[in-house]
C-alpha positions as CSV (number, residue, x, y, z in Angstrom):
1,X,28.7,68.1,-47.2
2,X,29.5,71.7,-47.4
3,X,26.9,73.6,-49.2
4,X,27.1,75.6,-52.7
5,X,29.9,78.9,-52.4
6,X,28.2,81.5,-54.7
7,X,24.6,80.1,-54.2
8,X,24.5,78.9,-50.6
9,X,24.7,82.4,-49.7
10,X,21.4,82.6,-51.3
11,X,21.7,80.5,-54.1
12,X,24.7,81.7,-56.4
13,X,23.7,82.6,-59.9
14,X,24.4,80.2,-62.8
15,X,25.5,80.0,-65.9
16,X,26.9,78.7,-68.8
17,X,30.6,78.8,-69.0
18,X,30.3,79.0,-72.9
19,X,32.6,77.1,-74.3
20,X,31.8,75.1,-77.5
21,X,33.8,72.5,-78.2
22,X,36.5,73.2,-81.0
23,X,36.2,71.5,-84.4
24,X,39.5,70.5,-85.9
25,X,41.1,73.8,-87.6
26,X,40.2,74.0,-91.5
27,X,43.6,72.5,-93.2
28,X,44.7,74.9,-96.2
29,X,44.0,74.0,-100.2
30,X,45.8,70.6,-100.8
31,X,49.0,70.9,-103.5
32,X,47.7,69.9,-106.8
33,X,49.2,66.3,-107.7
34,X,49.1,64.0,-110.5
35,X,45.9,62.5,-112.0
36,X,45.3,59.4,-109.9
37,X,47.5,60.2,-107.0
38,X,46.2,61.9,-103.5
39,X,48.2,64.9,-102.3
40,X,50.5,64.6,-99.3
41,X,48.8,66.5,-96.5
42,X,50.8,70.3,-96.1
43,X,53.1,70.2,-93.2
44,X,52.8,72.9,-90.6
45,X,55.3,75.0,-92.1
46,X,53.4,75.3,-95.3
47,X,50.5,77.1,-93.1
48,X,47.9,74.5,-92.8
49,X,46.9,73.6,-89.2
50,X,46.0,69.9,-89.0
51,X,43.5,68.2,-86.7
52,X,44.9,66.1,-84.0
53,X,43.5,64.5,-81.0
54,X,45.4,66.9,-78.2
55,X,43.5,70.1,-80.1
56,X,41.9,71.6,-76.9
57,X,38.3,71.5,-77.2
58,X,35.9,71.9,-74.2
59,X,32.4,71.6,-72.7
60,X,29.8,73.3,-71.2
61,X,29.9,73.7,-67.4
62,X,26.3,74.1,-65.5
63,X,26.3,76.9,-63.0
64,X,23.9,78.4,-60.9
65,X,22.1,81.9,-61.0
66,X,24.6,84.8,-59.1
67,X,23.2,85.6,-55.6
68,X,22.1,89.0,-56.1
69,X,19.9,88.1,-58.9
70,X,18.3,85.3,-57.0
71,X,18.0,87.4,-53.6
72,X,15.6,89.8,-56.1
73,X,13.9,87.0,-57.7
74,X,12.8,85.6,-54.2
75,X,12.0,88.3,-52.9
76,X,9.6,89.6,-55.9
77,X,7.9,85.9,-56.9
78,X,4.5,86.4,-56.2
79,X,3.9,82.7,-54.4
80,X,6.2,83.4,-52.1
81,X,4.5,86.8,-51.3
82,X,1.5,84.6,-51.0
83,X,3.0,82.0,-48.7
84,X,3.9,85.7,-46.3
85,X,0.7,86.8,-46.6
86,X,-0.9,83.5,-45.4
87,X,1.7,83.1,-42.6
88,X,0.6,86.6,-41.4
89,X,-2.8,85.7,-41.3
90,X,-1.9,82.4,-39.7
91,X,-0.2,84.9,-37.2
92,X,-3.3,86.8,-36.8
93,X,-5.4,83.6,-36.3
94,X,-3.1,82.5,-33.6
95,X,-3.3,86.0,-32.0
96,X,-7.2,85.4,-31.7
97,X,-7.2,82.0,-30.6
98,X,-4.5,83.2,-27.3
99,X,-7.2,85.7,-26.6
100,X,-9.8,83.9,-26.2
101,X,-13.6,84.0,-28.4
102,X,-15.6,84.4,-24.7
103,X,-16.6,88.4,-24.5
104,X,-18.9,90.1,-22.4
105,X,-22.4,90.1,-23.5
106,X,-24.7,93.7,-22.2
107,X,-28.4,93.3,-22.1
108,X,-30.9,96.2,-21.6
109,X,-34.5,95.4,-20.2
110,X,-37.5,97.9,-20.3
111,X,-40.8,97.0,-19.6
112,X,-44.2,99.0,-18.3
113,X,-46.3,96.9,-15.5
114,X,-49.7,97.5,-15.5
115,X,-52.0,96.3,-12.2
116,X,-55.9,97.3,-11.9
117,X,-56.7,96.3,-8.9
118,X,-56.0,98.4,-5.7
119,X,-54.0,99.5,-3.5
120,X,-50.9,99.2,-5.9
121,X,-53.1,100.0,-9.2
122,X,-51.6,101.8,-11.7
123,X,-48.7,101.8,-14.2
124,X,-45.1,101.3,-13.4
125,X,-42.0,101.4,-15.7
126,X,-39.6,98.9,-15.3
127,X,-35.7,98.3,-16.3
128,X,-33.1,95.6,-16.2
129,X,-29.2,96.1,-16.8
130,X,-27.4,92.6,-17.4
131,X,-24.1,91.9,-18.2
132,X,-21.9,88.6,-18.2
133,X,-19.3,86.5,-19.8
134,X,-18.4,82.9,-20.4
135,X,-15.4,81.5,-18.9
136,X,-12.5,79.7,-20.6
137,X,-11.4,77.2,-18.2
138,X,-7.5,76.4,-18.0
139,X,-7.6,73.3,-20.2
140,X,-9.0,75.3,-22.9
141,X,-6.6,78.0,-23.1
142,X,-3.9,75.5,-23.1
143,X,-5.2,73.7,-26.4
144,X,-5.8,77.4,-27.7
145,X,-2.5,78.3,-27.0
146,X,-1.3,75.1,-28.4
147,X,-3.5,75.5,-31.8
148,X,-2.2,79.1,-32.2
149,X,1.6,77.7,-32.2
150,X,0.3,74.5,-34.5
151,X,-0.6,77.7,-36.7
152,X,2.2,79.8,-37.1
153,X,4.5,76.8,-37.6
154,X,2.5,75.1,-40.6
155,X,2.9,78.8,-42.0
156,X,6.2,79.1,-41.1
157,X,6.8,75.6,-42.9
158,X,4.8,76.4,-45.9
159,X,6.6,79.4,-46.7
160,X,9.9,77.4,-46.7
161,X,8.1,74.6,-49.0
162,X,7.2,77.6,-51.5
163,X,10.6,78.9,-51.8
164,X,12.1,75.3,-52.4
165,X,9.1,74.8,-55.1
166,X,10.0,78.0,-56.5
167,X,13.8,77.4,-56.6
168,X,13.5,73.6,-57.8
169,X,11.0,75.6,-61.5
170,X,13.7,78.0,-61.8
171,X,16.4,75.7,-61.5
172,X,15.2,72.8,-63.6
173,X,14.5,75.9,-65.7
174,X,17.8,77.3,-66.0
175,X,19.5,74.0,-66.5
176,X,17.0,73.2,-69.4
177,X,18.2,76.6,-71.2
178,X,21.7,76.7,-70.3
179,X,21.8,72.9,-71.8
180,X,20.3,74.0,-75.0
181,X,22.9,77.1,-75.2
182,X,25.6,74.7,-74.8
183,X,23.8,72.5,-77.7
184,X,23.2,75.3,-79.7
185,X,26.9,76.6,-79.3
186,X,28.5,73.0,-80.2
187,X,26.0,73.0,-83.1
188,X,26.8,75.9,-84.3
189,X,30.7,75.8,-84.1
190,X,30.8,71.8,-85.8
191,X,28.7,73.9,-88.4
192,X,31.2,76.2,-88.9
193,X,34.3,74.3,-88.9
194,X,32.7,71.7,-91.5
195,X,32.1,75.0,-93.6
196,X,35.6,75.8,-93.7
197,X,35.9,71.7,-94.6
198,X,34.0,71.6,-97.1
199,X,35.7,74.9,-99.1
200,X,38.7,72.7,-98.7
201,X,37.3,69.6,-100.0
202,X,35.9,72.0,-102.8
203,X,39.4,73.9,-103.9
204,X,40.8,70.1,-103.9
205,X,38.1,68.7,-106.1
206,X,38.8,71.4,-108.4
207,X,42.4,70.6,-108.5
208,X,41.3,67.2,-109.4
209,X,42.4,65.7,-106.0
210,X,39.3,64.6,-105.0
211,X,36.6,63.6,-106.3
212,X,32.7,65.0,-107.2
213,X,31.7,61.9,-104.8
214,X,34.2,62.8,-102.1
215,X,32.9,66.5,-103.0
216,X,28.7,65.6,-102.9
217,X,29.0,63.7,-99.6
218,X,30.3,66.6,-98.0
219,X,28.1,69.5,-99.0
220,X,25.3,67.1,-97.8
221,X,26.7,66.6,-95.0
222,X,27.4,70.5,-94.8
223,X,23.5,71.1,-94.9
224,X,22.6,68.8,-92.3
225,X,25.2,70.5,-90.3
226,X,23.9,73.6,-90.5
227,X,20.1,72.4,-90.2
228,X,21.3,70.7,-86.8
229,X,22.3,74.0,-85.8
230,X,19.2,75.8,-86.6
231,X,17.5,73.7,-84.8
232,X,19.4,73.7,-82.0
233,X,19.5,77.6,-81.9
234,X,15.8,77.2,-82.4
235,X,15.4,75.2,-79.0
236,X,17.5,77.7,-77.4
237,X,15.9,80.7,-78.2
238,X,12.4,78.9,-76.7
239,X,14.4,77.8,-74.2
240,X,15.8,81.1,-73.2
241,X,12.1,83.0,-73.7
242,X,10.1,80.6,-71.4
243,X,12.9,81.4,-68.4
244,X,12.6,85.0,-69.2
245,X,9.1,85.0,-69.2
246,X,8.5,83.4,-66.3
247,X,11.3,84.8,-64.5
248,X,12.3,88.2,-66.0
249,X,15.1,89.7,-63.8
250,X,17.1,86.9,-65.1
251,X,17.8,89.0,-68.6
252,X,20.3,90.8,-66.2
253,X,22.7,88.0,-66.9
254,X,21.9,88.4,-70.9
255,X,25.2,84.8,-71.4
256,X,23.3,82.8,-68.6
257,X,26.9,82.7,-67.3
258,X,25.7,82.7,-63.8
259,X,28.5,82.3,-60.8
260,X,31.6,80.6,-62.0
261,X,32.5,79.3,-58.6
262,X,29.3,77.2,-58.1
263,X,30.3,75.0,-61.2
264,X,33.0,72.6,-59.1
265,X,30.6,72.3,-56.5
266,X,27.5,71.1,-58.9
267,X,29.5,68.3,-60.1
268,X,30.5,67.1,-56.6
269,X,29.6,63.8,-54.9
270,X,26.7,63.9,-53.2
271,X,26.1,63.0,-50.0
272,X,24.7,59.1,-49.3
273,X,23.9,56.4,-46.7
274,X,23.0,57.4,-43.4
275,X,24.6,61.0,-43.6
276,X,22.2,61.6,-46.4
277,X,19.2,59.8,-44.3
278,X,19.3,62.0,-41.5
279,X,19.7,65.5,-43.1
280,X,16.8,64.5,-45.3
281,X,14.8,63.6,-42.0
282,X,15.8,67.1,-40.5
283,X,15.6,69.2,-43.3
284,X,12.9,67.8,-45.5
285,X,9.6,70.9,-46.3
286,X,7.8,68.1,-47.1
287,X,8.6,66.1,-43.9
288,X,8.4,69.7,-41.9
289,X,4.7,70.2,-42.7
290,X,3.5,67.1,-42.6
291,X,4.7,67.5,-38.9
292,X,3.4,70.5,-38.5
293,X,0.2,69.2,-39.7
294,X,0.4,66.3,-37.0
295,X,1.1,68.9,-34.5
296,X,-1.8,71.0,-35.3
297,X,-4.3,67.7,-35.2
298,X,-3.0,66.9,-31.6
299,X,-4.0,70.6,-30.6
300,X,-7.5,70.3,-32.1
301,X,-7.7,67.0,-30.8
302,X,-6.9,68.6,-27.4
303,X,-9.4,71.6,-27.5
304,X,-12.0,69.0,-28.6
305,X,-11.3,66.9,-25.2
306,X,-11.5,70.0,-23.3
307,X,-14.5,71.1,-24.8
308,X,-16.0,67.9,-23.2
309,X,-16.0,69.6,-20.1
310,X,-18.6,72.9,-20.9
311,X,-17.9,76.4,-20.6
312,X,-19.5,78.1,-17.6
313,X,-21.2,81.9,-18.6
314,X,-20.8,83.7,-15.2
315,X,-23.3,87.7,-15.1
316,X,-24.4,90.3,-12.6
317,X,-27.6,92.3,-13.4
318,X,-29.4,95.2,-11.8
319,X,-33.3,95.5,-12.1
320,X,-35.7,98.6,-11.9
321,X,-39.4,97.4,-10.9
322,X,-42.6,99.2,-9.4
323,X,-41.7,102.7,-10.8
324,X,-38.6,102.3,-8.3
325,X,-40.3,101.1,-5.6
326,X,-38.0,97.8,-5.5
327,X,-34.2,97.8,-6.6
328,X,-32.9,94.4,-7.9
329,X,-29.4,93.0,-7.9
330,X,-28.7,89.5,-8.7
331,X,-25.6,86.9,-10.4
332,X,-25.9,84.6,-12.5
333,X,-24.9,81.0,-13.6
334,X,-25.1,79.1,-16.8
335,X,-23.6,75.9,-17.2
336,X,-24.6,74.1,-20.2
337,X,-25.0,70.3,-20.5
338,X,-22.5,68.3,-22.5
339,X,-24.1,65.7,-25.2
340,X,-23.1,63.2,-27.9
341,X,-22.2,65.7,-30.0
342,X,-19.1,67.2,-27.6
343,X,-18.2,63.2,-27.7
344,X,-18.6,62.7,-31.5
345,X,-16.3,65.7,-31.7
346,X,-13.5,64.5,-30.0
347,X,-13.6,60.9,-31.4
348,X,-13.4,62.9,-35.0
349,X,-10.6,64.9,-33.8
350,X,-8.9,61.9,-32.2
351,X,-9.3,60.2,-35.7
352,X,-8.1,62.6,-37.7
353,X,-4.9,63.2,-35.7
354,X,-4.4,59.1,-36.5
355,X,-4.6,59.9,-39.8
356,X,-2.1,62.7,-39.7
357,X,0.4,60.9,-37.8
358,X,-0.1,57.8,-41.0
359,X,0.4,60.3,-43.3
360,X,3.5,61.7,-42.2
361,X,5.2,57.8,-41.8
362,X,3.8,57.7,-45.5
363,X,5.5,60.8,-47.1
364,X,8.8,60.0,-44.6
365,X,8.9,56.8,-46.7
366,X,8.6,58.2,-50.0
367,X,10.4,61.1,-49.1
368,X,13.3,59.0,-48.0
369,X,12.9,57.1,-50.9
370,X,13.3,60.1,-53.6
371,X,16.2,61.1,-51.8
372,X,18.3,58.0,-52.1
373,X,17.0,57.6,-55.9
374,X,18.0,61.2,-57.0
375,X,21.7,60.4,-55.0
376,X,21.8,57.3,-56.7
377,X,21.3,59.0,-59.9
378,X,23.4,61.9,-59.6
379,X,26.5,59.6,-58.3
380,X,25.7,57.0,-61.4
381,X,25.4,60.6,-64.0
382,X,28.6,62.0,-62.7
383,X,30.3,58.7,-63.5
384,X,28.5,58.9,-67.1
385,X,29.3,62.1,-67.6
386,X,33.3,61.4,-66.7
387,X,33.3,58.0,-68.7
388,X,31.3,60.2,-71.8
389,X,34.2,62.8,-71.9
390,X,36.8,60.2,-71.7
391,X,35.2,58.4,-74.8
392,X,34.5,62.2,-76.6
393,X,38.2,62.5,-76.1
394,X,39.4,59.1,-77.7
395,X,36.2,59.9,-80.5
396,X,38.3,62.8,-81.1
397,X,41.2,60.9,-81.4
398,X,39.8,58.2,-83.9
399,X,38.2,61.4,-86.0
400,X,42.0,62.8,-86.0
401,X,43.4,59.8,-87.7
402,X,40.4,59.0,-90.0
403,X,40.6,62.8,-91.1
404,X,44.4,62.1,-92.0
405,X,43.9,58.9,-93.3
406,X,41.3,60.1,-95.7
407,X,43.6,63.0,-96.6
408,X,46.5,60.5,-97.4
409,X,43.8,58.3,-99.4
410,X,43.8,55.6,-96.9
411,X,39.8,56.4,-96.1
412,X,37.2,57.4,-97.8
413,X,35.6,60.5,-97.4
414,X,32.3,58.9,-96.1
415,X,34.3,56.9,-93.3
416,X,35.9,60.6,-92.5
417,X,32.0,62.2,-92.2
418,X,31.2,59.2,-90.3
419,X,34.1,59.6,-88.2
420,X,33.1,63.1,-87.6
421,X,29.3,62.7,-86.8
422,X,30.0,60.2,-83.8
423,X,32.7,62.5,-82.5
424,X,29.9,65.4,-82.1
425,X,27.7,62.8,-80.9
426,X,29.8,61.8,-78.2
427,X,30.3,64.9,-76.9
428,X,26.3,65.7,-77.0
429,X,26.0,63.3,-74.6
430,X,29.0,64.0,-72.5
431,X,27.3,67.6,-72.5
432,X,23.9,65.8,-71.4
433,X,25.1,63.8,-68.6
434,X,27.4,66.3,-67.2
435,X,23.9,68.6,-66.9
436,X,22.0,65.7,-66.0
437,X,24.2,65.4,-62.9
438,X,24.5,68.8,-61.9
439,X,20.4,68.8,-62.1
440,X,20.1,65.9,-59.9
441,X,23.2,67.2,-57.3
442,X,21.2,70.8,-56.9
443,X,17.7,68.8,-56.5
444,X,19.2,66.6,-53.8
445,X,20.9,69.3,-52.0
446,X,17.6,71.1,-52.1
447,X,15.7,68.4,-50.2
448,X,18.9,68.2,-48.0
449,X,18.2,72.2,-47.0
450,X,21.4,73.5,-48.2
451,X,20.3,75.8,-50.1
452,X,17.9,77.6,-47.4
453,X,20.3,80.5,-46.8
454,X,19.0,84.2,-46.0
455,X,20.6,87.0,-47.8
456,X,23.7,87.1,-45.6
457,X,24.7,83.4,-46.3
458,X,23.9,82.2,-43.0
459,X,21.2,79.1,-42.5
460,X,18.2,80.5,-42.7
461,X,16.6,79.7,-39.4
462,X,14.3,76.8,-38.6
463,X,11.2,77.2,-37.0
């Protein structure tokens, strides 16, 4: 499956390819006819368009947000700024753990000796200079070593798991408000073309050619046409605020046109069976830390065996006693005792790298699981969203030849508003399916890793 053109670089910028669909063209004032009789619909020639079913109208396409703008929004979102400060400090962590914790401990001694009794009677001063270490036996350093790597790779992997949580708010984000856009916009242009309607239907009922019913039923209609459209610009507009709000460097694409070239790809098949399986397996954040976390229980579990075996604290000191009289120089050897607590420890450790390992089979099922139910989805939308335009188109057909069945008399204007509403219908939910799919697609793809690009377009690396 390739991945996205404009966005795989780094996540092409989106958009709304804004076209509404087209209502049927207004038709002209009919010709005044006899009382009782209908008018005969104007031909072309006599400057009235009429609405047929092959009058282009179009929907909607989702897109995705241009590169540049979603190389800055990265870049500035403060959790991912979080997730490189923690992997620094993980880093840092590791650095101190390949050094080692043992130092060298100095002592200083001074003392005054006091004896009564002869020949030595008197009063000395005394000193004592001591200085040693503990010693961090191979096995030790290895699960140190071990740990620090366990570190920086659970950093490493929840960095990558905030940038896909950031990109699947914005993008279920930017979908939501370009959907309403594209409901607003067909909203607002069936609004418009019924205005245009119903000063037709009005010029004819003055002529006496239709009648005040015929006349009523559309200006009703006309007002819940243009509260439909209210409301729909009213969804937009909270739509649009909330995605500027949270993401503000977005108001540099004012249409939410985003990149053209990413709207083919958004509507593609997605990938399924064992193709889908194993670049879920491999590519997974949620998978990757949950290994990372396994990883970093089998290196703790591996310093706590090797802490079984103690730590031996190795000195030299140098002693002052009698005034000077005697010089002292010594080593030293500490080597504590192991207990039931060392054991405990490692059991604990041992135990919670079972649990580890447990939870990662768990969240490989489910993970597994939400990919094959978003493909599923996406494949069954994209087949909804193809059957939904076909029956928009033949809804447009029907509304053709009710609109010039009612113009010739044959219908009633209620059967032509009818006609009209399920025609607009239709397409909503063509419109809603076709986003639903693309929503589903980009989610899928972003569990699949192909959208974890670097600014140059190439994979971003894997730890």
């Amino acid at each position: 499956m390739k991945a996205f053109p404009g966005m795989i670089a780094t996540l092409g910028s989106a958009a709304l390819l804004a076209c509404a669909a087209v209502e049927p063209a207004a038709a002209a004032p009919m010709p005044a006819s006899t009382p009782g009789t209908r008018a005969q619909a104007p031909s072309a020639e006599a400057g009235a368009p009429e609405a047929t079913a092959s009058e282009p109208w179009t929907l909607a396409q989702p897109t995705l947000p241009r590169a540049e703008l979603l190389r800055q929004l990265l870049a500035q979102a403060p959790s991912l700024a979080e997730a490189r400060a923690l992997r620094d400090a993980a880093g840092a962590r590791g650095d101190a753990l390949r050094a080692g914790s043992q130092e060298f401990t100095a002592q200083a001694q001074l003392q005054q000796r006091r004896v009564d009794e002869p020949p030595d009677n008197g009063r000395y001063a005394e000193w004592q200079l001591q200085l040693n270490r503990p010693l961090r036996l191979p096995a030790q350093a290895r699960a140190d070593g071990e740990l620090a790597d366990a570190l920086a790779l659970q950093a490493r992997e929840a960095q990558l798991g905030a940038r896909r949580d950031l990109l699947d708010q914005l993008l279920r984000a930017w979908f939501d408000t370009q959907l309403a856009d594209a409901d607003a916009q067909l909203a607002r242009a069936s609004a418009q073309a019924l205005d245009r309607q119903a000063g037709m239907v009005q010029r004819r009922q003055q002529l006496g050619d239709a009648s005040r019913l015929e006349f009523d039923l559309v200006r009703a209609e006309q007002a819940r046409a243009a509260a439909a459209a209210l409301q729909a610009q009213g969804r937009a507009a909270s739509q649009r605020a909330a995605l500027l709000a949270r993401w503000p460097l977005l108001a540099a694409d004012p249409g939410l046109r985003g990149d053209p070239a990413s709207a083919a790809e958004l509507l593609g098949a997605p990938a399924e069976g064992e193709a889908l399986r194993e670049r879920v397996l491999e590519h997974s954040a949620t998978l990757a830390q949950a290994r990372s976390a396994v990883r970093q229980a089998q290196a703790q579990a591996d310093q706590a065996r090797a802490a079984r075996t103690p730590q031996p604290t190795v000195g030299a000191y140098l002693g002052s006693d009698r005034g000077g009289r005697e010089r002292i120089v010594g080593l030293q050897l500490q080597v504590p005792l192991g207990g039931a607590a060392r054991a405990a420890g490692e059991r604990a450790a041992l135990a919670e790298l079972d649990a580890a390992q447990w939870r990662l089979q768990e969240l490989r099922m489910r993970v597994l699981e939400q990919a094959q139910s978003l493909s599923a989805q996406a494949r069954a939308q994209a087949r909804a969203a193809q059957a939904l335009m076909q029956a928009a188109q033949s809804q447009q057909a029907a509304l053709a030849r009710t609109q010039r069945a009612w113009e010739l008399g044959e219908a009633g204007a209620a059967d032509w508003l009818l006609a009209r509403r399920n025609a607009l219908d239709m397409r909503m939910q063509a419109l809603q399916a076709r986003f639903d799919a693309a929503r589903m697609n980009t989610l899928l793809r972003l569990q699949e890793g192909l959208l974890d690009e670097d600014g140059a377009g190439a994979p971003a690396p894997r730890p």
